[in-house]
C-alpha positions in Angstrom: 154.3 130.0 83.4 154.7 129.6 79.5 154.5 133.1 77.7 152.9 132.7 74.1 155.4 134.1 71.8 153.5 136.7 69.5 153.2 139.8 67.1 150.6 141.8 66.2 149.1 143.5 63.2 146.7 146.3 62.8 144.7 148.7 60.6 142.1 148.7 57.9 141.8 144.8 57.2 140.2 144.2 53.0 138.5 141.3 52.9 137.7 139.5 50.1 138.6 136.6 48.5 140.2 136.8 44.9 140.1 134.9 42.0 142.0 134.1 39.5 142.4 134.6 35.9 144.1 133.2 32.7 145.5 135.8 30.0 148.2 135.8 27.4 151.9 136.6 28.2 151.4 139.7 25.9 148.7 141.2 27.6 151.2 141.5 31.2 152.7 145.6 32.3 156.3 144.8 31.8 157.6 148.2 30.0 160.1 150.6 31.5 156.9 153.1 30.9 154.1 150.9 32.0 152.6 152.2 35.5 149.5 151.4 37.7 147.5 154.1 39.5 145.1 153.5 42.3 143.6 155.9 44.3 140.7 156.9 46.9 138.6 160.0 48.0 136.0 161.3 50.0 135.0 164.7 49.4 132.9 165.2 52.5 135.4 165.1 55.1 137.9 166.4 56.9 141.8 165.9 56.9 143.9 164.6 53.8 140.9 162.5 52.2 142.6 162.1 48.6 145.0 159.5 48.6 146.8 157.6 45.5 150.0 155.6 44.2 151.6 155.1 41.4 153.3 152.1 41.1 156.3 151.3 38.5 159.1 148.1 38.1 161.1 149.7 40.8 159.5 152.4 42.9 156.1 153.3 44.1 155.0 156.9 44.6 152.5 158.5 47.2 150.6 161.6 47.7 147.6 162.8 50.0 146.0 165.9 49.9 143.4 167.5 51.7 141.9 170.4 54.0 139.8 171.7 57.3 138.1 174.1 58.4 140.9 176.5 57.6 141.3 175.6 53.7 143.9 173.4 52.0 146.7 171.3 54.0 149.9 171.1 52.5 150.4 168.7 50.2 152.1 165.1 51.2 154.5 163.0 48.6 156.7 160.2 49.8 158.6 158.1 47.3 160.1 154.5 47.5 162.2 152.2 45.9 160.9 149.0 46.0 161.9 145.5 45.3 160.8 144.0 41.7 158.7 141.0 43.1 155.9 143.7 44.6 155.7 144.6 40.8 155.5 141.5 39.3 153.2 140.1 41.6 150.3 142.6 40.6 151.3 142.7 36.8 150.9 139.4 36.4 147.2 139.4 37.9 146.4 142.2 35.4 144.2 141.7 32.6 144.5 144.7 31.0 142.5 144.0 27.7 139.8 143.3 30.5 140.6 146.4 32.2 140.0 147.9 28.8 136.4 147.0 28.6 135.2 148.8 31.5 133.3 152.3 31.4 135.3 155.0 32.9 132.9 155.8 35.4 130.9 152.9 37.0 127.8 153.2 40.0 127.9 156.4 41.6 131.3 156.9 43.6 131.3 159.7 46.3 127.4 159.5 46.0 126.1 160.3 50.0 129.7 160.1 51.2 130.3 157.0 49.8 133.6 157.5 49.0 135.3 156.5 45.3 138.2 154.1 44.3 140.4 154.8 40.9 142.5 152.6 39.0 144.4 154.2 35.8 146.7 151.5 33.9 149.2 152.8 31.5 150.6 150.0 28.8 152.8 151.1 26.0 150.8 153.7 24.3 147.2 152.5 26.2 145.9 155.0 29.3 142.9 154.0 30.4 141.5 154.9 34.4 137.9 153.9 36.1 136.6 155.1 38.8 133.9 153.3 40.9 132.3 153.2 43.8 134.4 152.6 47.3 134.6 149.1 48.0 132.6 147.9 45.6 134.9 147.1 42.6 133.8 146.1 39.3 134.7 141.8 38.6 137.7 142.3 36.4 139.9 144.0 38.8 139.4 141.7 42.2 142.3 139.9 41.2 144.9 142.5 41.6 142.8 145.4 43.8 144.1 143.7 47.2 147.7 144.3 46.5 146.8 148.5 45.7 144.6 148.4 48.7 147.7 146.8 50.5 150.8 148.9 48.9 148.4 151.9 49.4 147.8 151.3 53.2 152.1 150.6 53.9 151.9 154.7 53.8 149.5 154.8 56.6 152.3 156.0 59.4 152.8 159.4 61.6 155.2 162.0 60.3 158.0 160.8 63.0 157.6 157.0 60.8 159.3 156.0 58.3 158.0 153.6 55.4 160.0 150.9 55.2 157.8 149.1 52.3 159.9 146.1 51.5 160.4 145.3 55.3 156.3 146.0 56.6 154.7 145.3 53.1 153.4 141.3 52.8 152.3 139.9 50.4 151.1 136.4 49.1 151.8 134.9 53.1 150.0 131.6 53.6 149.1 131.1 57.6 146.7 130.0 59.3 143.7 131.4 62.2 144.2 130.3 65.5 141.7 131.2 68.4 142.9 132.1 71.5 140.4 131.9 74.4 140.9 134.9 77.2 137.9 134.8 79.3 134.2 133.9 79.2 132.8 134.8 75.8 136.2 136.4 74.6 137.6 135.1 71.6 140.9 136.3 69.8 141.5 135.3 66.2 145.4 135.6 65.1 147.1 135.0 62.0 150.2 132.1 63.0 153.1 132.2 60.1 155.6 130.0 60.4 158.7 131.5 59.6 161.7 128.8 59.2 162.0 127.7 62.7 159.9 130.4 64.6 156.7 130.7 64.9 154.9 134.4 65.0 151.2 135.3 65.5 150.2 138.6 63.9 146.4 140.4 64.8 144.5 141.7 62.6 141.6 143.9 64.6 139.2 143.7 61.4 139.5 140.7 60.3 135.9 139.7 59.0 133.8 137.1 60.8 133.9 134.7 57.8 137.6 133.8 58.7 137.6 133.6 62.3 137.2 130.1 62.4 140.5 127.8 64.1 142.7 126.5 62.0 141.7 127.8 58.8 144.6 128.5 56.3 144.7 131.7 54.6 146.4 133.7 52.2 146.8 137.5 52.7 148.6 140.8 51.8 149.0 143.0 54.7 151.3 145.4 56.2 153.1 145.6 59.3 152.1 148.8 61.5 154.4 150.1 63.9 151.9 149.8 67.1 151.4 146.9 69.5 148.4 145.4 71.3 148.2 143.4 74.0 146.0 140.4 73.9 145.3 137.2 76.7 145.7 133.7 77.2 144.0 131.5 79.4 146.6 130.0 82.0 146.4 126.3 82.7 144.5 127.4 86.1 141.6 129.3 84.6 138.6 128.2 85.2 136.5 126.2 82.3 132.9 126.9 81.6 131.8 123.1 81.2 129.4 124.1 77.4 131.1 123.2 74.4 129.7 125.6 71.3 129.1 123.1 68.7 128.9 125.1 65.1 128.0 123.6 61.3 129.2 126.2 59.8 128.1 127.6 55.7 130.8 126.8 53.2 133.5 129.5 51.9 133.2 129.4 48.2 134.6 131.8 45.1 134.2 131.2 41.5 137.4 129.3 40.0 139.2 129.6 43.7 137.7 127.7 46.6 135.9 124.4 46.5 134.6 124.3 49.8 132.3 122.0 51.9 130.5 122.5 54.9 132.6 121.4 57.9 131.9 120.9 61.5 133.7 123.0 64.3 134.0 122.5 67.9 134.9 125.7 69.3 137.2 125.8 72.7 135.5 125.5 76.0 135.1 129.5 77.6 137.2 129.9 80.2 136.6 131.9 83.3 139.5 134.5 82.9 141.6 135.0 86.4 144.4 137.1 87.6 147.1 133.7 85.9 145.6 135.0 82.7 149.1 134.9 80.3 149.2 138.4 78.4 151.8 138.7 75.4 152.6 141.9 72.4 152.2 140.9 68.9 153.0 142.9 66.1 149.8 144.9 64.5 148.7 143.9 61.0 146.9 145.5 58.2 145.8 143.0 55.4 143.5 141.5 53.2 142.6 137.6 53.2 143.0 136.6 49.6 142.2 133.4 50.0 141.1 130.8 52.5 140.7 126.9 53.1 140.1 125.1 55.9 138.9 121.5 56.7 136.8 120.7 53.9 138.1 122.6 51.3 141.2 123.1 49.4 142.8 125.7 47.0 143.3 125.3 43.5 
C-alpha cells in the first residue's frame, strides 16, 4: 500500500489576493531607523486581545497584552533576529508616499466588536500610523498587509514553543492545490511545494473556497505551526461513486495581477471510503494566498 508523503499547515489562513504597485527607488524603508508597525485589537473580549510588531532590517519585536475576569494579564514581549530578505520583501511593496495619504482613522474599527488593524510606518523623519477596520484594509496597503498578517501570526505558539521565525515563516512560496478525495462528498484541498527533489503537501484548514480548485498554482505567505493533522486517501480498492461533478467555474481576477478566464473543471469521481482508506501527517499551515492562476489564466 503506497503511503502519500505529506505535511500539514494550520491556523488563521488571510486570503486575498495582492496587487502590485510601481514606486520610485527613493520612496523604499531602507534606514537603520526606518520600522514598520502592525497591530490588532478587540476590546470586547477576553485573553491577550492586543497584539502588535514592530519590524526593523534585522529583528522583529512582539507583544500582547490583555485581561479576564480578574483584571490585567501580564504583559508578553518576545524578540527575534531575523534574516534581511523578510525585510526587504515587505519594504519594497511599500508605498509610503501612498501610505501618507491616508486619514489616520478610516471606517469605524472596534465598532460592535469588530475588531481594528494598525499600521504605523516610520521613514527618516516621517511617523505616520492608521488604524482601520479588521480585515477590511484601505487599497494602498494590500500589497504589503499579508506579510504583517503573516510575521504577526509566526508568534502564535504555547509558552512551552519556541518561535523559530526564519525556519516556520514562508513567504513568497509558489505551489500548487491538489484535491485529495477521502470518502463520498469529502474533499481535501492541500498546498504541494516542490522542494528540490521532494515533494511536501502542507494543509491549510481555512483556506477560502475560491482556491480550492485542483491544480491551481498559488502564491502564499504562511507559517509553519507546530501541530499535525491527519487527513485520508482513497486506496486503489475504494469504492467509486459512478457521477462525475462537472463545474464552469467564475474567473479569478485582481486589478494589474491576474488575467483570468473562465475554465472548465472536472472534479474526481467520490469515492466510497473503506477500512484500505491510506491516512498520512502533514505539517499544519498558516497563510495567506497572494496570488493564484490556474488553467486559463496566468500571472503577470
Amino acid at each position: 500500500m503506497d503511503i502519500l508523503k505529506s505535511k500539514i499547515i494550520l491556523g488563521f489562513l488571510l486570503v486575498v489576493i495582492l496587487t502590485s504597485c510601481e514606486k520610485d527607488e527613493k520612496n523604499n524603508l531602507q534606514s537603520d531607523n526606518d520600522y514598520v508597525k502592525y497591530g490588532t485589537s478587540f476590546n470586547m473580549c477576553i485573553g491577550y486581545c492586543v497584539r502588535n510588531v514592530k519590524i526593523s532590517d534585522s529583528k522583529i519585536e512582539f507583544e500582547k497584552s490583555g485581561w479576564d475576569l480578574d483584571g490585567n494579564l501580564p504583559d508578553i514581549s518576545l524578540s527575534e533576529s531575523i534574516n534581511n530578505d523578510y525585510w526587504i520583501k515587505l519594504v519594497d511593496t511599500i508605498d509610503f508616499d501612498s501610505f501618507l495619504q491616508l486619514d489616520s482613522v478610516i471606517g469605524c474599527p472596534d465598532c460592535a466588536d469588530g475588531g481594528a488593524e494598525w499600521i504605523e510606518i516610520k521613514k527618516n523623519d516621517k511617523i505616520r500610523k492608521v488604524t482601520f477596520e479588521y480585515r477590511n484594509e484601505p487599497e494602498s496597503v494590500k500589497s504589503f498587509i499579508g506579510y504583517l498578517r503573516t510575521y504577526l501570526a509566526s508568534f502564535d505558539i504555547d509558552s512551552a514553543e519556541t518561535v523559530s521565525f526564519d525556519e516556520r515563516t514562508l513567504i513568497d512560496q509558489v505551489g500548487k492545490i491538489k484535491n485529495f478525495v477521502c470518502s463520498r462528498g469529502c474533499y481535501q484541498y492541500l498546498i504541494e511545494l516542490i522542494e528540490n527533489n521532494d515533494t511536501s503537501y502542507y494543509f491549510d484548514k481555512y483556506l477560502d473556497s475560491d482556491y480550492q480548485i485542483d491544480d491551481l498554482t498559488i502564491r502564499f505567505n504562511g507559517v509553519l505551526q507546530n501541530d499535525s493533522t491527519m487527513i485520508n486517501k482513497s486506496a486503489p480498492n475504494d469504492i467509486p461513486i459512478i457521477p462525475v461533478i462537472s463545474e464552469i467555474l467564475s474567473p479569478l481576477t485582481s486589478k494589474d495581477s491576474i488575467n483570468s478566464a473562465s475554465a472548465g473543471l472536472i472534479m474526481p469521481s467520490p469515492f466510497v471510503s473503506t477500512p484500505s482508506s491510506i491516512s498520512a501527517f502533514k505539517k499544519l499551515l498558516s497563510g495567506m494566498v497572494t496570488s493564484s492562476t490556474g488553467s486559463g489564466s496566468f500571472l503577470h
